[in-house]
C-alpha positions in Angstrom: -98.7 103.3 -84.5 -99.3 100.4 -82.4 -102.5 99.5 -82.2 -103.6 95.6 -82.2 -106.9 94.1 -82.1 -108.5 90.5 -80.7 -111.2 89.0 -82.0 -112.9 91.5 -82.5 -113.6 92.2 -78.9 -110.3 94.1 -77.6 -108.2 96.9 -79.1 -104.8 97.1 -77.6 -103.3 100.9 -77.4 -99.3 101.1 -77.0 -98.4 104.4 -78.2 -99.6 108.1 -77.9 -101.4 109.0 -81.3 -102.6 105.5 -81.8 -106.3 105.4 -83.6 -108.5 103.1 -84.8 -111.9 103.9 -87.4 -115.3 102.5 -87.4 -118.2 102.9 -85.1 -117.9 100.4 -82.1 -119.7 99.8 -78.5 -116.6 100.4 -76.2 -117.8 98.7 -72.6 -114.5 99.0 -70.5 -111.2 100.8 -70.6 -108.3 99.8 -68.4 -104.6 101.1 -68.4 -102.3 99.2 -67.1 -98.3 99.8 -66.2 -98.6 103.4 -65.7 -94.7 103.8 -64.7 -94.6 106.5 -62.3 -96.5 109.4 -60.4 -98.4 111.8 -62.7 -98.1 110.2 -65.6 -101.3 110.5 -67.6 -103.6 108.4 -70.3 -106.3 110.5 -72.2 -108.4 108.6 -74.9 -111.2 110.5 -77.1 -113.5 109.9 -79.8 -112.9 111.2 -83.4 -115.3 114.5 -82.3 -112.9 115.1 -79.7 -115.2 114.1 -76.9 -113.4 112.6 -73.7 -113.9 108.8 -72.8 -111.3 108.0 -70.5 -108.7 110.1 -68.5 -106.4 109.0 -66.1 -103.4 109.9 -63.8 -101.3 108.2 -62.2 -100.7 108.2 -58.5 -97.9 105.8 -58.4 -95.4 103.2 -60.1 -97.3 100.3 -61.7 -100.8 102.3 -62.1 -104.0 100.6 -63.2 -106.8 102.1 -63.9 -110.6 100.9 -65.3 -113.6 102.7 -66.2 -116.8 101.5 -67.5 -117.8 103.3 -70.5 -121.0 101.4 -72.1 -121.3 103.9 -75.1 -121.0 103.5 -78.8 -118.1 105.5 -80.4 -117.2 106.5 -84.2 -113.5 106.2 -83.8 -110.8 106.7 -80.9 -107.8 108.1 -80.5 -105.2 108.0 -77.5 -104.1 111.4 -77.3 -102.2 110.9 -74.6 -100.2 107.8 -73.3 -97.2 108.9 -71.3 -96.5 104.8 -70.7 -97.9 101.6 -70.2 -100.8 99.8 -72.5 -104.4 100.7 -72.9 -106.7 97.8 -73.6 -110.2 99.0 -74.6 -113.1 96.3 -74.3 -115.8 95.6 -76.8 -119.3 95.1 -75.9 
């Protein structure tokens, strides 16, 4: 598990399976370093609901989706490379 937090306004994701508990207002997610073509990022809350999902389309991907939506819990199901960071409202 590698998950790392700032402040209390950032949650840093680094490793597939990575969770965090609590009920939080998530207002952006962005991956970054996505390594190659079709590699893919999949975060969802603890009821299993989808927030962000991602491929990507090329070497050093980025992605960043505004989410604006309280959450009880996350976990990065999927995280094929690279870092999620997850922004707190």
């Amino acid at each position: 598990m590698a998950v790392t937090t700032n402040a209390g306004y950032m949650i840093k994701m680094t490793a597939q399976s990575d969770a965090v508990t609590g009920s939080f207002k998530v207002g952006y997610v962005r991956w970054v370093d996505g390594v190659k073509a079709n590699e893919e990022c999949l975060l969802k809350d603890t009821n299993g609901s989808e927030l962000f999902h991602s491929v990507a389309d090329g070497p050093n991907y980025t992605d960043l989706m505004p989410i604006f939506r309280w959450v009880n819990g996350l976990t990065l199901t999927t995280l094929d490379s690279g870092t999620l960071y997850i922004y707190l409202r």
